[in-house]
N, C-alpha and C positions, 0 to 999 in steps of 0.2 A: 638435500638438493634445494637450490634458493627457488621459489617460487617463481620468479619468472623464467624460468629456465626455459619450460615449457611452453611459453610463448614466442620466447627467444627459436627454441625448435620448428614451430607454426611459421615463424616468417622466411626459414630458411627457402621452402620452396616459392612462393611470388616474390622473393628478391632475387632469387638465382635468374628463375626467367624472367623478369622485367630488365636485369641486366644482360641478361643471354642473346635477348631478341629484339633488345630496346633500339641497335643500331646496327641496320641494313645499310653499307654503305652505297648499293647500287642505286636504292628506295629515294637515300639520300641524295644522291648526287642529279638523278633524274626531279625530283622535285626542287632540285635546288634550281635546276635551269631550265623546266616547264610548268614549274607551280603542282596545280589537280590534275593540270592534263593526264587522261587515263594512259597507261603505260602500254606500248605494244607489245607481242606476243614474248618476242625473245629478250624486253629486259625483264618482263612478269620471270620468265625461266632464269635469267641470271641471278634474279633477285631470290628466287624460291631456293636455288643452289648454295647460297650464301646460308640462309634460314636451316637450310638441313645440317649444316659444318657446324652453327651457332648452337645445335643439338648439344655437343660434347661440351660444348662452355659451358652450359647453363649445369651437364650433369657436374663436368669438375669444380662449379663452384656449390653443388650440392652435397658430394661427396666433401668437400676442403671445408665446407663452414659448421659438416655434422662432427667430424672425425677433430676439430677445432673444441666445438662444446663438449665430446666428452671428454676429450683432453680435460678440458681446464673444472669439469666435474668428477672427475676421476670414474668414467663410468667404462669398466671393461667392455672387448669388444662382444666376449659372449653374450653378453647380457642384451647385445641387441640383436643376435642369432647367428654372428657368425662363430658358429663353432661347426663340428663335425658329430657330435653325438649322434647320435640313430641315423646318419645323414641316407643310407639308402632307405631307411622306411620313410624317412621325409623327402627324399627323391621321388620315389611311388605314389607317394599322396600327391606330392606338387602334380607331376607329370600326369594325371588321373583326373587331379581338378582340372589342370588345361585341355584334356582333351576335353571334358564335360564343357567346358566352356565354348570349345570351336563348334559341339554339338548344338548348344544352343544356339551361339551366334546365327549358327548355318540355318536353324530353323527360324530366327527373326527375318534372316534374310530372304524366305521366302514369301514374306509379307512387303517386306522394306528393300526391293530389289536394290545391289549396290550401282546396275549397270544404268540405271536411271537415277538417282537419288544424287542429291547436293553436298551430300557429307565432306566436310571441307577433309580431314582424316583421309578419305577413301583418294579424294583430290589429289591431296599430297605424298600418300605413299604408290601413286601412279607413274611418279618423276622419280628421275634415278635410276642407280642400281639397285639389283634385288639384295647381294651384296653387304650392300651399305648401310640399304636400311635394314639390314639382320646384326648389321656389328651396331649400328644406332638404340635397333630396341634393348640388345643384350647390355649395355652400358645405361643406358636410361632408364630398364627395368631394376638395374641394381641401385640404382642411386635412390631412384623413387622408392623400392620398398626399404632401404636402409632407413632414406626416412619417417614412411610410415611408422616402422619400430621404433624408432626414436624417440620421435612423436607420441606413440603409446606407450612408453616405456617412461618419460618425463609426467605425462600428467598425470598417470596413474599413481608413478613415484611419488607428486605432490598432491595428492589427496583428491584428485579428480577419479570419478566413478568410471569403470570400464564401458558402460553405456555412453557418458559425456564423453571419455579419450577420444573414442572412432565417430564420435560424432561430430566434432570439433575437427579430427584431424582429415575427414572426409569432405568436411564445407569448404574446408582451404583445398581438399584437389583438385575437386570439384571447379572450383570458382580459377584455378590455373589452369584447368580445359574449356573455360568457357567459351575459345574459339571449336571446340567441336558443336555447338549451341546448345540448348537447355538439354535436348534430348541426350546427346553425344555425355556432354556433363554429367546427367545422370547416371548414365552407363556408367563413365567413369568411376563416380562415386561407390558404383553397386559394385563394380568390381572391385574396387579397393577397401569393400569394407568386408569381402571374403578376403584377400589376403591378410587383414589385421585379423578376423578370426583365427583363419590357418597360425599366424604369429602366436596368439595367447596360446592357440591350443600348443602348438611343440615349441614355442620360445626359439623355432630357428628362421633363418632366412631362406633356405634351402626353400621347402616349398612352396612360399611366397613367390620366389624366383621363377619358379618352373611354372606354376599358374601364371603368371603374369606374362612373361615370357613365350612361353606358345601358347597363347590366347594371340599374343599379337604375331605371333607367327601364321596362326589362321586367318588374321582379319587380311594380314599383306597378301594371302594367297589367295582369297576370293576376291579384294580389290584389281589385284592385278590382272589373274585370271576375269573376270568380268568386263576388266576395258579389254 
């Protein structure tokens, strides 16, 4: 595998969303004929509705640029976990971390109330349907942890230590939610360097999925329930 494959892998996720998110046309069209004027309530809402639709761009172009590289590196898809091996004992793990996870959540949240707190995240999955944002996470959870494994699956390939892989591949997810702010970021990161664990340990995607997945199944349900 050519060395920068794996770098190649790293940019797919801040090029998908810098092009996912880069162009709000409502954003656009209001600043084109008020300048900074601050925006009123309901095109803030048009424009946020725009932002949520722009969700499935950003996955399809993460999805289309991973399934691209291993095309052109001949890397099957098992090998980045979608297979079916042991798939219910890696259902039970996944499904097991997420609920550990909502457990936690729920107990930060008695420190970090959501029903007061700025979290742009909690913000924005307040808009909408409940719906929506369940088919949003379930399409965005896969694409993102497709390419965590990816990601740990190239640099390791080229000679990068499994300590560097998730540490490299966690700074770039990190730094793609830095609209949740440092804190949120963090989380982010700490989450997704249990699902790269979960990865090495059974090589599938299956419980990455389900961790990942109803974890943000929990966070929509106390956001929502809270406002």
């Amino acid at each position: 595998m050519p060395f920068l494959t794996p770098y190649e892998a790293l940019s797919i996720l801040p090029v998908a969303f810098l092009l996912g998110f880069s162009f709000n046309p409502v954003e656009f069209r209001w600043a084109f004929h008020h300048g900074f004027e601050s925006m009123p309530k309901e095109v803030r809402d048009r424009a946020e509705t725009i932002r949520r639709y722009a969700s499935f761009l950003m996955d399809t172009l993460i999805l289309g640029l991973v399934a691209a590289l291993m095309r052109r590196n001949l890397v099957p898809a098992a090998r980045v976990g979608m297979h079916l091996d042991k798939w219910a004992t890696n259902a039970v793990i996944g499904i097991a971390s997420g609920m550990l996870l909502i457990v936690s959540q729920g107990l930060l949240t008695r420190f970090f109330p959501l029903g007061t707190s700025k979290n742009p995240f909690t913000d924005r999955v307040r808009q909408g349907s409940v719906l929506l944002w369940v088919v949003i996470f379930f399409v965005g959870v896969f694409s993102e942890e497709l390419w965590i494994a990816f990601c740990l699956l190239t640099l390791r390939a080229t000679g990068h230590s499994t300590v560097l892989s998730i540490a490299m591949t966690m700074i770039v997810f990190a730094a793609v939610h830095y609209g949740y702010r440092l804190g949120g970021a963090f989380a982010v990161a700490l989450k997704g360097t249990i699902s790269a664990l979960l990865f090495l340990w059974s090589g599938s995607l299956i419980p990455m999925f389900f961790y990942h997945f109803i974890g943000n199944l929990g966070s929509l349900y106390r956001a929502r329930r809270a406002a």
